[in-house]
The first five atom37 places (N, CA, C, CB, O) and aatype in JSON, in Angstrom:
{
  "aatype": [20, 20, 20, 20, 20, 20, 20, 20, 20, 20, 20, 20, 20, 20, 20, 20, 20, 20, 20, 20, 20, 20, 20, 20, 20, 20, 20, 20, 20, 20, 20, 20, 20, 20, 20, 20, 20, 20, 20, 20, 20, 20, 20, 20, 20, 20, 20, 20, 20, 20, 20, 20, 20, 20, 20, 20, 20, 20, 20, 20, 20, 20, 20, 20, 20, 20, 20, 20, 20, 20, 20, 20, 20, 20, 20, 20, 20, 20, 20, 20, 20, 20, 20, 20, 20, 20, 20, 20, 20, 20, 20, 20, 20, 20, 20, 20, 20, 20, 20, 20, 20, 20, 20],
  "atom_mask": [
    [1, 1, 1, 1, 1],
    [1, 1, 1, 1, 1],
    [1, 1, 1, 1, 1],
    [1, 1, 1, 1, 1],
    [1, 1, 1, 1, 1],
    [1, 1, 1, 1, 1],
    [1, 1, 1, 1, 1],
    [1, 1, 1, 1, 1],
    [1, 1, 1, 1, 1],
    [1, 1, 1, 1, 1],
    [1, 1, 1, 1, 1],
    [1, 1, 1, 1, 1],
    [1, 1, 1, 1, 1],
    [1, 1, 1, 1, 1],
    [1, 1, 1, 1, 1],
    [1, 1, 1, 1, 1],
    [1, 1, 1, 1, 1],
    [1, 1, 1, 1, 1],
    [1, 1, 1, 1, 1],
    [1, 1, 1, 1, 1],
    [1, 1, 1, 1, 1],
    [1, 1, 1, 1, 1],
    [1, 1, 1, 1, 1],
    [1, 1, 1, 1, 1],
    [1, 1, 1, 1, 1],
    [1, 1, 1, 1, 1],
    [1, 1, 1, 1, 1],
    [1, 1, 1, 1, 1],
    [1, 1, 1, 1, 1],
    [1, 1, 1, 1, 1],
    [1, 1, 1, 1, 1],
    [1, 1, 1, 1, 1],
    [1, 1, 1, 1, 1],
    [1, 1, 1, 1, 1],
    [1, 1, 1, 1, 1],
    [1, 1, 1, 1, 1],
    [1, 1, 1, 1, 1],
    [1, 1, 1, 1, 1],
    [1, 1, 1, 1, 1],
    [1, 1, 1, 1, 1],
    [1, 1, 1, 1, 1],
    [1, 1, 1, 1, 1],
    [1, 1, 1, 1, 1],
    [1, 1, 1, 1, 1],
    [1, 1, 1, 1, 1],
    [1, 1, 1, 1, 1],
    [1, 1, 1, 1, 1],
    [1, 1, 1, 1, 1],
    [1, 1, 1, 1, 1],
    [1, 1, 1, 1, 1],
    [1, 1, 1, 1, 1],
    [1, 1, 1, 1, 1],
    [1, 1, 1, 1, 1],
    [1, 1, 1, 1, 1],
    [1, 1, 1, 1, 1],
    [1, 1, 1, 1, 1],
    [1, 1, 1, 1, 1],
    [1, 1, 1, 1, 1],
    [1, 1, 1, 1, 1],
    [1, 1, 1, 1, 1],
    [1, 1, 1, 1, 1],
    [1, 1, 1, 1, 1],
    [1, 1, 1, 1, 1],
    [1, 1, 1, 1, 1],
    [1, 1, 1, 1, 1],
    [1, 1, 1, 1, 1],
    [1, 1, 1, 1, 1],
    [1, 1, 1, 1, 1],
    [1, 1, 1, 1, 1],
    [1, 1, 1, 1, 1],
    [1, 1, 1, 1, 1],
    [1, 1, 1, 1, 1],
    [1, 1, 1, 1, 1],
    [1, 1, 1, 1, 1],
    [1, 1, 1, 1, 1],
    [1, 1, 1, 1, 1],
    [1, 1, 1, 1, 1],
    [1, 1, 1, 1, 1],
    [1, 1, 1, 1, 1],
    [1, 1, 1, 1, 1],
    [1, 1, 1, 1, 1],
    [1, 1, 1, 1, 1],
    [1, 1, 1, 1, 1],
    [1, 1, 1, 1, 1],
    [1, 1, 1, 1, 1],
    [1, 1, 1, 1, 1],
    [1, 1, 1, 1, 1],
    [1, 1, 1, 1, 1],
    [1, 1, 1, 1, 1],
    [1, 1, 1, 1, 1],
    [1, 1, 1, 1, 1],
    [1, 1, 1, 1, 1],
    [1, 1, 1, 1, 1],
    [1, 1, 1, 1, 1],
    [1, 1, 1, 1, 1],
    [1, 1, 1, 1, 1],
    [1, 1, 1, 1, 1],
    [1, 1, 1, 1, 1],
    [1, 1, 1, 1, 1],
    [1, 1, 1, 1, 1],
    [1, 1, 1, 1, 1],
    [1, 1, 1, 1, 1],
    [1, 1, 1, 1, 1]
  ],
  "atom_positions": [
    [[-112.34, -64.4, 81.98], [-111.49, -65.38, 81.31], [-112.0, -66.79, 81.66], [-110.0, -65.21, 81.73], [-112.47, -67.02, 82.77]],
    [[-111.88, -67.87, 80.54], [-112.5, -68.95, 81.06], [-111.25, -70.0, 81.72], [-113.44, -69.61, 79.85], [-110.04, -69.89, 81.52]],
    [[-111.95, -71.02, 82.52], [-111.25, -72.06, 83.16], [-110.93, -72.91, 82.12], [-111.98, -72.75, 84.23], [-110.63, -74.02, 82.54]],
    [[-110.88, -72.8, 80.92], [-111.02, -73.68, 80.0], [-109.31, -72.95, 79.13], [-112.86, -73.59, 79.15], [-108.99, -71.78, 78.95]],
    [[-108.52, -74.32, 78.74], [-107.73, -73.5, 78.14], [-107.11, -73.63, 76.67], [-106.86, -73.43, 78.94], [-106.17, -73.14, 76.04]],
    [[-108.06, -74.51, 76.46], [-108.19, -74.17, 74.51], [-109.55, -73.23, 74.06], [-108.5, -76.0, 73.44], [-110.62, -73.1, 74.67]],
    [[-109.07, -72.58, 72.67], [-109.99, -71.74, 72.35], [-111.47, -72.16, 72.46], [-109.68, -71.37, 71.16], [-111.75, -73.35, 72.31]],
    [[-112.3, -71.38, 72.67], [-113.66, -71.8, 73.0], [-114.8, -70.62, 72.72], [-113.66, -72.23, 74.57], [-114.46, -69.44, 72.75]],
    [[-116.17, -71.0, 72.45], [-117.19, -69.83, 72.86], [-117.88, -70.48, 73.35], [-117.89, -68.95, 71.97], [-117.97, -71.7, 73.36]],
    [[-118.79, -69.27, 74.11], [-119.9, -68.89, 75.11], [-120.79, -70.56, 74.9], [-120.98, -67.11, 74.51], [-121.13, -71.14, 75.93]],
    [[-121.1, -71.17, 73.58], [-121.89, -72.09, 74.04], [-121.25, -73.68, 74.2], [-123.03, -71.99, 73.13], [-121.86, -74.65, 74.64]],
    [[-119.74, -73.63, 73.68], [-118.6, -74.7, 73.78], [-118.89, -74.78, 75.69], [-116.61, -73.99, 73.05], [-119.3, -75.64, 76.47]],
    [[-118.37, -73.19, 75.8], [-118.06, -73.26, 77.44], [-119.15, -74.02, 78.44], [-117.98, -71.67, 78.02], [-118.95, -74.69, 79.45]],
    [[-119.89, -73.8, 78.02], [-121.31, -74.46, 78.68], [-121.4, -76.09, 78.83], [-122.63, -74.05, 77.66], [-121.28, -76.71, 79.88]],
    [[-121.63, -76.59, 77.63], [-121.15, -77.78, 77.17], [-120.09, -78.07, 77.7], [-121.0, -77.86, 75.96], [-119.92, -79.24, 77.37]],
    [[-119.02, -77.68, 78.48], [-117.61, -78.31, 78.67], [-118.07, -77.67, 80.6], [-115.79, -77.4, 77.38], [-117.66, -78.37, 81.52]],
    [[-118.52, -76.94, 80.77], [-118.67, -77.08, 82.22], [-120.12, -78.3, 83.3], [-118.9, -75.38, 82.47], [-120.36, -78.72, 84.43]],
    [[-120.71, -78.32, 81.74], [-121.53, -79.57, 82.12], [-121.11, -80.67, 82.36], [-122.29, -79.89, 81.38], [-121.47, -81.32, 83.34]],
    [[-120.14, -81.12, 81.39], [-118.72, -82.16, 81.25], [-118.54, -82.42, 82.91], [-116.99, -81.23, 80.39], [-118.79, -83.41, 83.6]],
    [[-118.0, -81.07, 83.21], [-117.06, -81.5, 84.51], [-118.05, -81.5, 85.0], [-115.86, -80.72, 85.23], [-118.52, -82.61, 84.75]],
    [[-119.27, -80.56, 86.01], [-119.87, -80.97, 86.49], [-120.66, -82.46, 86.84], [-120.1, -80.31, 86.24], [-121.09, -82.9, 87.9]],
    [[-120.66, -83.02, 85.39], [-120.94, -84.15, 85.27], [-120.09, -85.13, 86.15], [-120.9, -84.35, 84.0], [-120.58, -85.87, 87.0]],
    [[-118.95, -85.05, 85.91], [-117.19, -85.95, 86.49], [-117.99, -85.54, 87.99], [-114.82, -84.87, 86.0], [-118.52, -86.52, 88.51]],
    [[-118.15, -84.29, 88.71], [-117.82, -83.93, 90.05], [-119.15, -85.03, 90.68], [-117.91, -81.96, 90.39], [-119.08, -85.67, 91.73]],
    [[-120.19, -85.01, 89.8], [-121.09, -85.6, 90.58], [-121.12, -87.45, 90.58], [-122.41, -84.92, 90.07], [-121.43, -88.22, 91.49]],
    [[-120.71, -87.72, 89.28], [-120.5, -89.37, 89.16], [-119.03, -89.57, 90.14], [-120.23, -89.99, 87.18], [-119.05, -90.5, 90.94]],
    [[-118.13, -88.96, 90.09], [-117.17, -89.84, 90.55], [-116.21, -89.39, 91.73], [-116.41, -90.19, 89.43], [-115.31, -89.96, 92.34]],
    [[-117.0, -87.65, 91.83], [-117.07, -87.14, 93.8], [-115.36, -86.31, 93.23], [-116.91, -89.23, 95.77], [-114.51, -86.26, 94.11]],
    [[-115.12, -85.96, 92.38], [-113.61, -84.87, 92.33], [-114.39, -83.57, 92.49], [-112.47, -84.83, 90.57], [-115.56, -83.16, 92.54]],
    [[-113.45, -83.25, 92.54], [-113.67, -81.52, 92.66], [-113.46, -80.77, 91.32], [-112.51, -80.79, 93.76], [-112.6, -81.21, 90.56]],
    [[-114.19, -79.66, 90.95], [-114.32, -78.89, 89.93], [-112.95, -79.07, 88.46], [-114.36, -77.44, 90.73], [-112.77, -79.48, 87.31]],
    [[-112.16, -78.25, 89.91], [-110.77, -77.69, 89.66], [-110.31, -79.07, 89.21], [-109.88, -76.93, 91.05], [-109.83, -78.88, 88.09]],
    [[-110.24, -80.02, 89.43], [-109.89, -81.54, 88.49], [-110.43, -81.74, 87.3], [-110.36, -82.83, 89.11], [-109.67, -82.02, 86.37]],
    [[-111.71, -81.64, 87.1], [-112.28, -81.91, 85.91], [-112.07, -81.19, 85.26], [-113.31, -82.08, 85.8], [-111.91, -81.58, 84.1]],
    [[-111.96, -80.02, 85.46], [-111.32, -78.67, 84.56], [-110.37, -79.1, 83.81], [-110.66, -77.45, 85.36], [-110.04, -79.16, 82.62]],
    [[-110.0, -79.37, 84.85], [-108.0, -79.95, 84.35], [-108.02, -81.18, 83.39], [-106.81, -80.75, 86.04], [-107.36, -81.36, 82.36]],
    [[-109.08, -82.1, 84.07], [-108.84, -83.15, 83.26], [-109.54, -83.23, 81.77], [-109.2, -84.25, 84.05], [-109.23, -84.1, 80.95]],
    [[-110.74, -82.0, 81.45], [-110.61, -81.24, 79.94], [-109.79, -80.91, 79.51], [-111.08, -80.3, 79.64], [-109.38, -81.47, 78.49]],
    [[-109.24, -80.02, 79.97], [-108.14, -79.31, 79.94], [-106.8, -80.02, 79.42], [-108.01, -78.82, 81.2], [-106.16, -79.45, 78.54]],
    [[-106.39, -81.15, 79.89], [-105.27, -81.94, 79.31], [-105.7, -82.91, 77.56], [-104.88, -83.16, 80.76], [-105.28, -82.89, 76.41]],
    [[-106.9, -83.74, 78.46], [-107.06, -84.59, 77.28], [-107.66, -84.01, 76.09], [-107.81, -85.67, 77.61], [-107.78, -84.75, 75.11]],
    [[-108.13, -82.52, 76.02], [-108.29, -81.88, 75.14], [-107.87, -80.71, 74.61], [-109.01, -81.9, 75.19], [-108.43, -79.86, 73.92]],
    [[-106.23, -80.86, 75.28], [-105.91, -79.48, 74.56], [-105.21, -79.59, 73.4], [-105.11, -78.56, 75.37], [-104.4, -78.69, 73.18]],
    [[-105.31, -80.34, 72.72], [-104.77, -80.12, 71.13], [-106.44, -79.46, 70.33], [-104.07, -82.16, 70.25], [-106.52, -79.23, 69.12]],
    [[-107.11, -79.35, 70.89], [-108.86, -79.24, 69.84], [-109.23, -78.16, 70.3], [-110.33, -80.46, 70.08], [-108.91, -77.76, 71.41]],
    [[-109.94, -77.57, 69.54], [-110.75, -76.25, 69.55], [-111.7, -76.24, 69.47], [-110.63, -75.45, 68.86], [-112.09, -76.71, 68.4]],
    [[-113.14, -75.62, 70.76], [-114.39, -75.82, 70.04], [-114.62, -73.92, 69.77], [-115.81, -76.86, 71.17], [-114.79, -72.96, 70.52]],
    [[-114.56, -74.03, 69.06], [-114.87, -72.12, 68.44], [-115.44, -72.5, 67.44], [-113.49, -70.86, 67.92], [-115.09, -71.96, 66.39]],
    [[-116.58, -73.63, 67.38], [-117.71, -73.67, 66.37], [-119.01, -74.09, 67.15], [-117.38, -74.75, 65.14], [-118.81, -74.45, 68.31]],
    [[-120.11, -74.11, 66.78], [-120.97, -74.61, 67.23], [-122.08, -74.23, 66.16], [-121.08, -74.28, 68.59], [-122.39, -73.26, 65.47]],
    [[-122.67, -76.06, 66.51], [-122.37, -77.18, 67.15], [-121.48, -77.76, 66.73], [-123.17, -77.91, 67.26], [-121.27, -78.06, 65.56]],
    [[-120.55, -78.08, 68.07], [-119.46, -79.35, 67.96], [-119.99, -80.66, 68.26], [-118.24, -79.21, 68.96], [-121.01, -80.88, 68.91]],
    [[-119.14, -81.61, 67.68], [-119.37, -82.82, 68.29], [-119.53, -83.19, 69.96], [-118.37, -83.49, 67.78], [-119.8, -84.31, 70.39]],
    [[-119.33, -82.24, 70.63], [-119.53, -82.57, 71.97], [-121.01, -82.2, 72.83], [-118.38, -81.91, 72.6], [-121.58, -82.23, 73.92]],
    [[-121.14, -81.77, 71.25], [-122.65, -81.37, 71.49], [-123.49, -82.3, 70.96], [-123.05, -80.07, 70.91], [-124.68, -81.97, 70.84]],
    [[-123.11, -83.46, 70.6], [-124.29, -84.47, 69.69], [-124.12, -85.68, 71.09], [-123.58, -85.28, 67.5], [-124.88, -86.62, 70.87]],
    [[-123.43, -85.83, 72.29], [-123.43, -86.43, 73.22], [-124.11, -86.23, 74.75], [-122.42, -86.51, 73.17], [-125.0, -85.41, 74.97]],
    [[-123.76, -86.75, 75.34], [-124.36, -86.25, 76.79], [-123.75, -86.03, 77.72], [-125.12, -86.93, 77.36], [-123.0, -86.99, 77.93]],
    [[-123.62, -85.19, 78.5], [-122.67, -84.76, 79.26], [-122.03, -86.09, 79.57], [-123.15, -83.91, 80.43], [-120.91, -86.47, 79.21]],
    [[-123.11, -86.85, 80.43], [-122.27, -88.16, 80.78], [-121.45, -88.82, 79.94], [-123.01, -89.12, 81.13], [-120.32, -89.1, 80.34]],
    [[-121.72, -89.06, 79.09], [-120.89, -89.8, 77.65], [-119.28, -89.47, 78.11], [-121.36, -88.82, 75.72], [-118.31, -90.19, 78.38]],
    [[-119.51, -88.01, 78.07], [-117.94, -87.72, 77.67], [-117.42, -87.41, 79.0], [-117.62, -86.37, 76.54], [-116.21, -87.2, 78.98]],
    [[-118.02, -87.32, 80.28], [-117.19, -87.75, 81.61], [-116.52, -89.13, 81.76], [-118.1, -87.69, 82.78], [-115.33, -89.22, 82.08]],
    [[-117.33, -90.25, 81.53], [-117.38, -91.47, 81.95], [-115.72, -91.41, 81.01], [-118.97, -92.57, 81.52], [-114.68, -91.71, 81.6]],
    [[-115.72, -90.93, 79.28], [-114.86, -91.26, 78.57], [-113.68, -90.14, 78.95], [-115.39, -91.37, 77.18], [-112.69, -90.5, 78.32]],
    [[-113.38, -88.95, 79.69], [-112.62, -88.54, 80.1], [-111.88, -88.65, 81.72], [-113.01, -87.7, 79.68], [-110.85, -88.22, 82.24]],
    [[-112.98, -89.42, 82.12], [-112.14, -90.48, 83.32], [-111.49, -91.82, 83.47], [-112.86, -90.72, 84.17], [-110.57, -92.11, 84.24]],
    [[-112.03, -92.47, 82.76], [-112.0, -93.45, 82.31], [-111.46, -94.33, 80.5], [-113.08, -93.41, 82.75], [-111.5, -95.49, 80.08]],
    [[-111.09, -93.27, 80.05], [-110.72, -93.68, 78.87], [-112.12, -94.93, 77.94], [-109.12, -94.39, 79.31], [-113.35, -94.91, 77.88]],
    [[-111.13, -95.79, 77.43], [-112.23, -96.36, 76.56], [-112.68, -97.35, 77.46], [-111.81, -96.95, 75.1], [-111.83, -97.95, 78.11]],
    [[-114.16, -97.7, 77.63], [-114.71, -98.13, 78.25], [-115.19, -99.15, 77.97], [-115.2, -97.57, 78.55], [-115.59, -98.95, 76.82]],
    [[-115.5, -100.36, 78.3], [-116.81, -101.55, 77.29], [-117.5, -101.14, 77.15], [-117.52, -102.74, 77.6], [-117.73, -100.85, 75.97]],
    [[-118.52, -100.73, 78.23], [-120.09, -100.94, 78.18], [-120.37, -99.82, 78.88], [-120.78, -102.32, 78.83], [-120.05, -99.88, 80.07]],
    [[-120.89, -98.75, 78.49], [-122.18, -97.36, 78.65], [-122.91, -97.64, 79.62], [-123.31, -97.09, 77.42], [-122.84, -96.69, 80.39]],
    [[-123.57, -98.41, 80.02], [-124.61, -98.73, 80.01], [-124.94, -98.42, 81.95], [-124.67, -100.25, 79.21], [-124.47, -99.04, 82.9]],
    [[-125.77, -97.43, 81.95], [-125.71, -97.08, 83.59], [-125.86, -97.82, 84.59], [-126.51, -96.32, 83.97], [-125.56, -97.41, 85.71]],
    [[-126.42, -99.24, 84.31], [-125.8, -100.54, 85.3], [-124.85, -101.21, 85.23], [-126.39, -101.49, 85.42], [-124.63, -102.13, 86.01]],
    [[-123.72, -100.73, 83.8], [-122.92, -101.63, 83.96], [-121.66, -101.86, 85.26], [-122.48, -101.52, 82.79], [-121.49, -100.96, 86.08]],
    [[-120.87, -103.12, 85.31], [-119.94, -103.4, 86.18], [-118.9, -102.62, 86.28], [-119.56, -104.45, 86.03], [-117.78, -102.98, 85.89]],
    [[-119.11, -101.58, 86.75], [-117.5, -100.88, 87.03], [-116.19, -100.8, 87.53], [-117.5, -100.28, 87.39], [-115.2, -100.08, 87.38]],
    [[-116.69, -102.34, 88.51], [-115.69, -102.86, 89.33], [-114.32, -102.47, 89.46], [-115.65, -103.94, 89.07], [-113.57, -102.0, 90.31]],
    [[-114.29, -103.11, 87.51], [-112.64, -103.45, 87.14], [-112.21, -102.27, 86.75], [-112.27, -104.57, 85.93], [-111.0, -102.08, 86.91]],
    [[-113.07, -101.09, 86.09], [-112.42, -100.17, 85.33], [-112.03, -99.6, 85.99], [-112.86, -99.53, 84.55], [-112.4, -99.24, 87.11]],
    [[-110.51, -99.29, 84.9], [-109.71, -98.02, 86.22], [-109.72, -96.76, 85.62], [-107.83, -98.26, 86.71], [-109.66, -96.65, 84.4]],
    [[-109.82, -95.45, 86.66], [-109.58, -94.05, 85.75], [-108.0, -93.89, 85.86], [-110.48, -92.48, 86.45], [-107.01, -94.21, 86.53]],
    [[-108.45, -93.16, 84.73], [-106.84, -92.42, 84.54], [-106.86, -91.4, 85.66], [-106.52, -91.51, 82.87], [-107.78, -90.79, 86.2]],
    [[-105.26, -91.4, 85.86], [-104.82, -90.56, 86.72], [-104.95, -89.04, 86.39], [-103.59, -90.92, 86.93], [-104.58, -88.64, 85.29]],
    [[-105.41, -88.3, 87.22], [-105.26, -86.74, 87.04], [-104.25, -86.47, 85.79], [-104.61, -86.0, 88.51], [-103.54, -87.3, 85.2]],
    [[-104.37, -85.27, 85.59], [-103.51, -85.15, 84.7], [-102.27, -83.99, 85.73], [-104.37, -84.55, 83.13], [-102.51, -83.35, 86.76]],
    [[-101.02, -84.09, 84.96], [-100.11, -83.61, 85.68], [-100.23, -82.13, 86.41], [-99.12, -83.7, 84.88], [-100.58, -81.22, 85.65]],
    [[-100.02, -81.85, 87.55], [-99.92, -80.24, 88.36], [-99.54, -79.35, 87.28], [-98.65, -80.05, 89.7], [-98.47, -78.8, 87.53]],
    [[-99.76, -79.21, 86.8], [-99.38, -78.14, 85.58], [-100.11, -77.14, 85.24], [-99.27, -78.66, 84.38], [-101.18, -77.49, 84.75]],
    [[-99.89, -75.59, 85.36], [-100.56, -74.92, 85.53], [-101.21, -74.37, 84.31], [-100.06, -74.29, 86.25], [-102.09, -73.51, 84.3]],
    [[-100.61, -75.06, 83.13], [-101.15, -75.2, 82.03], [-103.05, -75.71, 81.73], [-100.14, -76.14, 81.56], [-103.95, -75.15, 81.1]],
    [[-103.02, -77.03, 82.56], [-104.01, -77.92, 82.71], [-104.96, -77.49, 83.74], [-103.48, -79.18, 82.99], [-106.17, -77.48, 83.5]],
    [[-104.31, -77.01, 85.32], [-105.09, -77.07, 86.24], [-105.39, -75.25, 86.6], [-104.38, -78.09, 87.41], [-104.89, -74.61, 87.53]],
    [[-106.29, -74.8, 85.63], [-106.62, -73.24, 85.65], [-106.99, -73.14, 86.77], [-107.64, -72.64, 84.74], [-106.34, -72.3, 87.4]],
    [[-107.88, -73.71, 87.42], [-108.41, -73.06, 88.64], [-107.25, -73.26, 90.27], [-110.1, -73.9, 88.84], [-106.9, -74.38, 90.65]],
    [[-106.87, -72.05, 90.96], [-106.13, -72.98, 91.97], [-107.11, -72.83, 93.37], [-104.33, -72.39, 92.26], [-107.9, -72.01, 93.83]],
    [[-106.63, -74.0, 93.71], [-107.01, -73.91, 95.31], [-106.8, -73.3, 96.31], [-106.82, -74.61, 95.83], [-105.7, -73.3, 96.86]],
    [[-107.78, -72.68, 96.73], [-107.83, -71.39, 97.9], [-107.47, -71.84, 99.24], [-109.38, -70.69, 98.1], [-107.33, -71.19, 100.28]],
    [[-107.33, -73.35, 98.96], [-107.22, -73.98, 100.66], [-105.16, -74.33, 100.91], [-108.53, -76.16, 100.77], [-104.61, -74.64, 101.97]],
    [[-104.58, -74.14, 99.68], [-103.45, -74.89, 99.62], [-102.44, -73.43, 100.34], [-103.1, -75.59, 97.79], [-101.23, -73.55, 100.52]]
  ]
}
């Protein structure tokens, strides 16, 4: 079963675990967050096609824009100072498929 909890296939899933992986390494969360935080801001959408649009981007693209919402500037030197991420999305076991083995 996937960690993912809108409908999906085999090459969506890929594409959407690159996603988070992506989040875990730019901005140091853990899996089980980024999961979640697909998981919320995209559970009204379905990728059970391919290619989707999340496939014409780069992993990074759509971390930076699922932590961070809308952003100015892309641009891998830009000032990040000011930007703020959005908060996790709520404990909900809806959102957060994977649980923690440590809790």
């Amino acid at each position: 079963m996937s960690e993912f909890s809108m409908p999906t296939i085999p090459e969506s899933e890929e594409c959407l675990r690159e996603i988070a992986e992506e989040m875990m390494e730019l901005f140091g969360i853990p899996y089980r967050e980024a999961v979640a935080r697909i998981n919320y801001e995209w559970r009204h959408l379905s990728f059970e096609k391919w290619p989707d649009l999340i496939g014409h981007e780069l992993p990074e693209h759509w971390a930076y824009r699922l932590y961070y919402g809308e952003v100015p500037y892309w641009d891998a030197h830009a000032d990040r100072s000011k930007w703020v991420a959005h908060q996790a999305p709520p404990n909900d076991l809806q959102y957060w498929t994977i649980h923690d083995s440590s809790a």
